[in-house]
MINU-935449 format. One record per residue (C-alpha): x negated, y, z negated; residue in one letter; residue number from 1. Coordinates in nm, 2 decimals, decimal comma. Each point is the difference from the previous one (the first is absolute). Layout:
N
+--------+--------+--------+------+-----+
!     c1 !     c2 !     c3 ! type ! seq !
+--------+--------+--------+------+-----+
!      X !      Y !      Z !    A ! NUM !
...
+--------+--------+--------+------+-----+
***
This chain:
251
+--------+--------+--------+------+-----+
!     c1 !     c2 !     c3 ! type ! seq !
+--------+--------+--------+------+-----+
!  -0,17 !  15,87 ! -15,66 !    X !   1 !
!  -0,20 !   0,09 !   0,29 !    X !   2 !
!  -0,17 !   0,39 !   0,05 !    X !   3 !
!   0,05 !   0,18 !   0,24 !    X !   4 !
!  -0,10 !   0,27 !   0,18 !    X !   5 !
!   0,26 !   0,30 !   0,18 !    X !   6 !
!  -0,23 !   0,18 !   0,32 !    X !   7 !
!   0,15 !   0,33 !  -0,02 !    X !   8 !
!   0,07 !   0,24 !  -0,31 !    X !   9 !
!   0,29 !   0,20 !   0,18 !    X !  10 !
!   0,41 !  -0,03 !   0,02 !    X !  11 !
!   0,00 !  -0,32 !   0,16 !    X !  12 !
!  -0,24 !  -0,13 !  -0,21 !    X !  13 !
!   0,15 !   0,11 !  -0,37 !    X !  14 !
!   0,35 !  -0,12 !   0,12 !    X !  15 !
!  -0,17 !  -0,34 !   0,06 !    X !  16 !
!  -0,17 !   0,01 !  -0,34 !    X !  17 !
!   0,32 !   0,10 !  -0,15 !    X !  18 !
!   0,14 !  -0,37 !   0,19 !    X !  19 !
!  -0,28 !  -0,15 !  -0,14 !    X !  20 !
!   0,11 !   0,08 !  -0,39 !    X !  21 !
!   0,35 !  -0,09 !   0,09 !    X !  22 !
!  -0,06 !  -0,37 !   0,10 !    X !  23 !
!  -0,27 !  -0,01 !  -0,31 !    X !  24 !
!   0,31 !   0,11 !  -0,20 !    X !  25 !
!   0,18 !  -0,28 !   0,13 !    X !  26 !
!  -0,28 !  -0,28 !   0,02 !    X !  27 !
!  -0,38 !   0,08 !  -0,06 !    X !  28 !
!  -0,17 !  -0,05 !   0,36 !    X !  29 !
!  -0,25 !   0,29 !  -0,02 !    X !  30 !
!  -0,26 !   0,17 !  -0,14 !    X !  31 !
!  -0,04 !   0,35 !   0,19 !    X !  32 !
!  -0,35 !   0,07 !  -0,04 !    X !  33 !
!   0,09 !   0,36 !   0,18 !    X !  34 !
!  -0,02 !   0,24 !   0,35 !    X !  35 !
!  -0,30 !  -0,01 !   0,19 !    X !  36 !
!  -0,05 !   0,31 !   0,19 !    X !  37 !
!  -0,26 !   0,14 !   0,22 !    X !  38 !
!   0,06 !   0,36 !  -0,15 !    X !  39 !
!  -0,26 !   0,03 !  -0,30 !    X !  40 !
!   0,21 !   0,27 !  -0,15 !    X !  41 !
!   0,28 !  -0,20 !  -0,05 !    X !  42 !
!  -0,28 !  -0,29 !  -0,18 !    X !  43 !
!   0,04 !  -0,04 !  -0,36 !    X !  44 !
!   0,39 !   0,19 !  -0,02 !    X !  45 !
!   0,33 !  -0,18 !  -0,07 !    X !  46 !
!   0,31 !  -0,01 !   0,22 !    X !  47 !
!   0,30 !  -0,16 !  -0,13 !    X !  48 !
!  -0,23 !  -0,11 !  -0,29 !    X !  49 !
!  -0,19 !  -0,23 !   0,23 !    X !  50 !
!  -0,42 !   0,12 !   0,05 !    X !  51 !
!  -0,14 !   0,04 !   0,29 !    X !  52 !
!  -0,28 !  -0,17 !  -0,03 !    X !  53 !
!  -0,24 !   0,07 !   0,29 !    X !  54 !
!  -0,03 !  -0,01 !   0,38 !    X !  55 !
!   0,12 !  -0,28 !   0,23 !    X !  56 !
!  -0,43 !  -0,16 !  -0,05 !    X !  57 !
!   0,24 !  -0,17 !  -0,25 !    X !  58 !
!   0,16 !  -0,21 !   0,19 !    X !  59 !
!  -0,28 !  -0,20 !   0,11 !    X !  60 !
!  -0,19 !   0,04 !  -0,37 !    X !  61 !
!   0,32 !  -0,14 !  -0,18 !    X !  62 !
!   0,05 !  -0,29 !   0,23 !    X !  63 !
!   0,26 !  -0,20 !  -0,23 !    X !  64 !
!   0,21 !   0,25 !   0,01 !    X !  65 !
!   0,37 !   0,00 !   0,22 !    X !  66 !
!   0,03 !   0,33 !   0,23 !    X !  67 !
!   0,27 !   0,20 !   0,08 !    X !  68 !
!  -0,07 !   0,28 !   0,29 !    X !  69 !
!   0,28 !   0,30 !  -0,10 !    X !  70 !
!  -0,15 !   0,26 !   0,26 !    X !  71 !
!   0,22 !   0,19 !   0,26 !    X !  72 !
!   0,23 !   0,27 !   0,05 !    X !  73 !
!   0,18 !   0,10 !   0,36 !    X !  74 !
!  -0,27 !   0,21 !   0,11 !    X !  75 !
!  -0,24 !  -0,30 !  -0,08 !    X !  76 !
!   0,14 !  -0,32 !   0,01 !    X !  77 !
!  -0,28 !  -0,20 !   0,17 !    X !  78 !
!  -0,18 !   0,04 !  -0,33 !    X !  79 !
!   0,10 !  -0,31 !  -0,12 !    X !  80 !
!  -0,11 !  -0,19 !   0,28 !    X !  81 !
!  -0,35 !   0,16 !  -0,01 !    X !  82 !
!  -0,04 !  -0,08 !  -0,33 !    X !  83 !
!   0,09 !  -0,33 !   0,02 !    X !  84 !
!  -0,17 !  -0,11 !   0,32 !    X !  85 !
!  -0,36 !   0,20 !  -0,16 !    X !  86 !
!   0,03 !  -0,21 !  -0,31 !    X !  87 !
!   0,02 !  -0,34 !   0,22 !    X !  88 !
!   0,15 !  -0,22 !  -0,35 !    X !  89 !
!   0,18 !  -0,29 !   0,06 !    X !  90 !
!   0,37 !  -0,03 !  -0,04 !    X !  91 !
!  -0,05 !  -0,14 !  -0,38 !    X !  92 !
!  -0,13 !   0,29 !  -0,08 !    X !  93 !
!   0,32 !   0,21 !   0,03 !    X !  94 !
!   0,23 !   0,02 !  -0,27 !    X !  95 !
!   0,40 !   0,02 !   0,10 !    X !  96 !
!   0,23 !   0,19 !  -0,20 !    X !  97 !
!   0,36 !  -0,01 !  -0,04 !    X !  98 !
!   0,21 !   0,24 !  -0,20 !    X !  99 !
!   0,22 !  -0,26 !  -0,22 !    X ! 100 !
!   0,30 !   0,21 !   0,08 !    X ! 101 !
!  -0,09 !  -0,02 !   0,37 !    X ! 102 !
!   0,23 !  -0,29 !   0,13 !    X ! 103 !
!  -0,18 !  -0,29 !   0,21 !    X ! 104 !
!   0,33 !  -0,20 !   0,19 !    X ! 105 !
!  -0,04 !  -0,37 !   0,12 !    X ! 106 !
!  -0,31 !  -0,08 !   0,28 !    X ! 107 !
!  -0,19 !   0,35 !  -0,02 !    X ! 108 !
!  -0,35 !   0,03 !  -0,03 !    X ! 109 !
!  -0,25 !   0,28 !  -0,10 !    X ! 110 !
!  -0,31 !  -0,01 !   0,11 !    X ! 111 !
!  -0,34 !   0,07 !  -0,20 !    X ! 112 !
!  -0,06 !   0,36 !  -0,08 !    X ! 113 !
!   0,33 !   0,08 !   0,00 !    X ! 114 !
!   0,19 !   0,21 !  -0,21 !    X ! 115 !
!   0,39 !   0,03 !  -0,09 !    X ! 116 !
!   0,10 !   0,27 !  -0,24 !    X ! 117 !
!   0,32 !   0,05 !  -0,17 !    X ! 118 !
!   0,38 !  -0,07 !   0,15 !    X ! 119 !
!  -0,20 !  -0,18 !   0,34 !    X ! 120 !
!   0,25 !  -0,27 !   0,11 !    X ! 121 !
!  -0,09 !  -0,25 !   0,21 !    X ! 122 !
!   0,31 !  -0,19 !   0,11 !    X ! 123 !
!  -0,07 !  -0,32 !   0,22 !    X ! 124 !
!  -0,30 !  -0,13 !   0,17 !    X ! 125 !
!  -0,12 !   0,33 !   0,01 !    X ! 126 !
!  -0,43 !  -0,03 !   0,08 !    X ! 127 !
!  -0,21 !   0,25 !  -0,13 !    X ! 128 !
!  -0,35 !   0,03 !   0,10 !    X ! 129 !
!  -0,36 !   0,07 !  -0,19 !    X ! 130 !
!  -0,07 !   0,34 !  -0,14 !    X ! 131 !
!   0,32 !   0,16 !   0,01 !    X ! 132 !
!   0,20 !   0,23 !  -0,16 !    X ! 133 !
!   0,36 !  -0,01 !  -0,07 !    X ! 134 !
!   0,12 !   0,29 !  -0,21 !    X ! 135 !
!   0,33 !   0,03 !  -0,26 !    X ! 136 !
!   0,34 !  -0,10 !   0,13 !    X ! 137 !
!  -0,12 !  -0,16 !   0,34 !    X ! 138 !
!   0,25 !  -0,22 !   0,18 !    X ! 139 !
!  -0,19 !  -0,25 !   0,17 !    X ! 140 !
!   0,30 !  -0,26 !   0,18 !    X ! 141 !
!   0,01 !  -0,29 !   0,15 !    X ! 142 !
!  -0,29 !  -0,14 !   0,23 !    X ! 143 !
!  -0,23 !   0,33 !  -0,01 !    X ! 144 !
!  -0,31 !  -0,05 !   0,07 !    X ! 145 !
!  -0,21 !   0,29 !  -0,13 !    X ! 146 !
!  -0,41 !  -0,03 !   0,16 !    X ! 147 !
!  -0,29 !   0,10 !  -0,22 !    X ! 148 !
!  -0,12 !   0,34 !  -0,13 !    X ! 149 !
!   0,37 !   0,14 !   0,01 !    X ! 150 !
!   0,14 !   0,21 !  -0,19 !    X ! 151 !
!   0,36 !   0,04 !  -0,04 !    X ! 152 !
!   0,08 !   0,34 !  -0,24 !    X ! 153 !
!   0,28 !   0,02 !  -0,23 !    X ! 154 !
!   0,36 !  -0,08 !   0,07 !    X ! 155 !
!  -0,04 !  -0,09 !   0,33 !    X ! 156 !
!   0,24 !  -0,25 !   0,14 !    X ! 157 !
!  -0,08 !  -0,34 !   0,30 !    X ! 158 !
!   0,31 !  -0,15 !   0,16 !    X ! 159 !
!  -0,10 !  -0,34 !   0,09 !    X ! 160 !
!  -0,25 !  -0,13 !   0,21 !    X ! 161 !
!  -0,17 !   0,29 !  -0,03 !    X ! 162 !
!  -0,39 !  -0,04 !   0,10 !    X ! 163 !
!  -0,26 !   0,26 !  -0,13 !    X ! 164 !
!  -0,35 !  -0,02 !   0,19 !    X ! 165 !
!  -0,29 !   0,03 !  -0,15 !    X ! 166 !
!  -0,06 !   0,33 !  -0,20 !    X ! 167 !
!   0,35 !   0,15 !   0,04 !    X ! 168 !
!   0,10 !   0,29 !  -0,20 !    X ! 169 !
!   0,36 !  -0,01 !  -0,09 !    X ! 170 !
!   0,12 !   0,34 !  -0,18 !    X ! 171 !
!   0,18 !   0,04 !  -0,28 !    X ! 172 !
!   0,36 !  -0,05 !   0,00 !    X ! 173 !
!   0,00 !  -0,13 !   0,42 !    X ! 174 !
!   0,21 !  -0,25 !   0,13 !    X ! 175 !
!  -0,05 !  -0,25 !   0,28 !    X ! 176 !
!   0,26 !  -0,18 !   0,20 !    X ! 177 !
!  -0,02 !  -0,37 !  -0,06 !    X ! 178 !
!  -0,20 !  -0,16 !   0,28 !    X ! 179 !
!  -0,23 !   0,25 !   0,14 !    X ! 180 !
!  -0,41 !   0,03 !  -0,03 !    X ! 181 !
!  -0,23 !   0,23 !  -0,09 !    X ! 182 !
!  -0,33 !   0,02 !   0,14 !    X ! 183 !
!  -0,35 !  -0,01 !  -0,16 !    X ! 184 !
!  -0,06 !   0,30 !  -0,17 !    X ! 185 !
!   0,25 !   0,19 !   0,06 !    X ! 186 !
!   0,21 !   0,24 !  -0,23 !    X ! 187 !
!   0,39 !   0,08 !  -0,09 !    X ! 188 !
!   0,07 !   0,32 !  -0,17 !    X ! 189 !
!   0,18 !   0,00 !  -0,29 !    X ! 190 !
!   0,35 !   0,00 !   0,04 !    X ! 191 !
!  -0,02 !  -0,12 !   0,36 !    X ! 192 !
!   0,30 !  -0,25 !   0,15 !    X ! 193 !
!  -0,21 !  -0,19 !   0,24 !    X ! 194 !
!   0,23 !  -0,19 !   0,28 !    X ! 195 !
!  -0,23 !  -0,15 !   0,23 !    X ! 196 !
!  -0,36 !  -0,09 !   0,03 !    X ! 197 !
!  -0,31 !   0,16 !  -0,08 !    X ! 198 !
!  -0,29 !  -0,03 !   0,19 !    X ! 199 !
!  -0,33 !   0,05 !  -0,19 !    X ! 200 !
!  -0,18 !   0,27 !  -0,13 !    X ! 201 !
!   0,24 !   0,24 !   0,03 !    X ! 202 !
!   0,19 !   0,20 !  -0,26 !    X ! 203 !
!   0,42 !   0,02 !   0,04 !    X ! 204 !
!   0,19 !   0,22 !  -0,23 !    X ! 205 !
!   0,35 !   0,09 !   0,03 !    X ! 206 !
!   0,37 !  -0,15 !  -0,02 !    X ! 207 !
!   0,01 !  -0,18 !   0,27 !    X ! 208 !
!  -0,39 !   0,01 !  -0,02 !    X ! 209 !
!  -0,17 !   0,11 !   0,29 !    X ! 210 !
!  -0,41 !  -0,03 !   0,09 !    X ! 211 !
!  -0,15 !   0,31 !  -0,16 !    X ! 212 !
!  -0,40 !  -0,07 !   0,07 !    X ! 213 !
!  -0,22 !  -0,25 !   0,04 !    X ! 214 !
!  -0,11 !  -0,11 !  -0,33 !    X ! 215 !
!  -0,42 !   0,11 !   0,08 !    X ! 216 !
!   0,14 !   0,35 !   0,03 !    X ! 217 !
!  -0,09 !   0,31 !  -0,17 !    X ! 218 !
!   0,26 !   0,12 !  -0,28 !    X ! 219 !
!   0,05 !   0,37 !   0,08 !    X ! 220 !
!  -0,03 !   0,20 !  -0,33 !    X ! 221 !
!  -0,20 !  -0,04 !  -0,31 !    X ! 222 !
!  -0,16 !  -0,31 !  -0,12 !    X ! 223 !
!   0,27 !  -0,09 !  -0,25 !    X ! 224 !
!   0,28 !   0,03 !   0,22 !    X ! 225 !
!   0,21 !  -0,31 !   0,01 !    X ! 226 !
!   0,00 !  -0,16 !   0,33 !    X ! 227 !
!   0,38 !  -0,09 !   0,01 !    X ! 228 !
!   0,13 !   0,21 !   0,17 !    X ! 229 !
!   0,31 !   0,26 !   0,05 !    X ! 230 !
!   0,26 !  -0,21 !   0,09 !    X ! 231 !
!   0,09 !   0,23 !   0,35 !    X ! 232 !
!  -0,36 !   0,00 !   0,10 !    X ! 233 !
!  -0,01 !  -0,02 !   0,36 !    X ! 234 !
!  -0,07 !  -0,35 !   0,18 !    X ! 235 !
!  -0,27 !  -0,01 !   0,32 !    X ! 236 !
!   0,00 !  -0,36 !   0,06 !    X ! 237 !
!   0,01 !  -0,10 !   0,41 !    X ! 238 !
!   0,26 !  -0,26 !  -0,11 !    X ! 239 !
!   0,24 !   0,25 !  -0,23 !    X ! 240 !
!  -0,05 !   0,32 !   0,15 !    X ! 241 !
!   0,26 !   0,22 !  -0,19 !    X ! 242 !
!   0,01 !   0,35 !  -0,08 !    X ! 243 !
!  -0,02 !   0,14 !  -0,33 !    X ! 244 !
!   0,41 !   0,11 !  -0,03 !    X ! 245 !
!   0,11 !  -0,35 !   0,04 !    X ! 246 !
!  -0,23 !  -0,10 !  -0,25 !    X ! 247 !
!   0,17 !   0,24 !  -0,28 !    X ! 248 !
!   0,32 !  -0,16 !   0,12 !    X ! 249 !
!  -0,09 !  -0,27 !  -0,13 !    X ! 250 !
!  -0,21 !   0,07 !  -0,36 !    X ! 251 !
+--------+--------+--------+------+-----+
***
């Protein structure tokens, strides 16, 4: 068994440990040493019975450790990639963790740093990059390829040939019409139908989904407001120009 090491002591990060027991359960790979998070209030507490045991120094001081980076949320998803790119490991160095009932289909590939939680089904050839996040009951189909630092929230659902630029935010419970791409950094709102491409850093919300804001944008209203969306918010986009009644006619 090898330790290892989860950056992050939040949602993300307990559902990850929780992956971790379940493939121990099934075949002894690791030894979770605990969180590490920069927070000293949360140093020396539990959370899903796993320690955090100190700040992310660690990383560097327990060098034969594997790593997994669980940051992020949709008002922060670049977290992951800041992390990553401040701790400047090699690829070794990152642990990959697969639910065992997540479903891996012929010629797929997950890169290091990646995690795959419960119900994720992967069906064929499907190419999954480093430090992502694929939550429960993903569909993944044929020929995706999904680009580093993504995160792709529960339920969501790729037709095929779908291609995800790096650091694209896919909402809970979205679907995307085989074939099209997402750009870098971008974001779906949960529930959205997407149709056609999306250029990046911009967020579309909405059935048919429809540019919202650019992704660099302040979020109007307090700081834990989700940024998906209402799925009638108005589009202002010089190539979708729509008012806001034809929207609703479509949510």
């Amino acid at each position: 068994m090898r330790d290892l090491l989860i950056v992050g002591a939040g949602g993300f990060a307990r559902e990850t440990a929780a992956a971790v027991a379940a493939v121990n359960a099934v075949s002894p790979t690791w030894r979770l040493r605990g969180f590490l998070d920069d927070d000293p209030a949360l140093h020396g507490s539990r959370r899903v019975d796993v320690p955090v045991i100190g700040g992310t120094d660690l990383v560097a001081e327990l060098a034969d450790a594997a790593v997994l980076v669980c940051v992020g949320n949709p008002r922060n998803y670049r977290s992951r990639q800041r992390l990553v790119e401040r701790f400047g490991l090699p690829a070794q160095r990152y642990a990959t963790v697969v639910h065992p009932a997540a479903r891996i289909g012929a010629g797929c590939t997950v890169g290091p740093g990646s995690v795959l939680l419960a119900g994720v089904d992967l069906t064929a050839e499907v190419s999954v990059g480093a430090h992502v996040a694929v939550m429960p009951q993903v569909v993944l189909t044929h020929d995706n390829v999904i680009g580093p630092y993504a995160t792709i929230a529960s339920g969501a659902r790729l037709g095929g040939g779908v291609r995800l630029g790096d650091g694209v935010y896919v909402g809970a419970g979205a679907l995307l019409r085989d074939g099209i791409a997402v750009g870098a950094w971008s974001q779906l709102g949960m529930g959205s139908v997407v149709l056609r491409d999306v250029p990046a850093d911009e967020v579309w919300v909405g059935a048919p989904a429809r540019f919202l804001r650019r992704a660099n944008a302040p979020v109007d209203g307090p700081a834990d407001t989700p940024v998906d969306g209402p799925a009638d918010a108005p589009a202002d986009h010089p190539a979708d120009r729509t008012n806001e009644s034809q929207l609703r006619s479509h949510a």
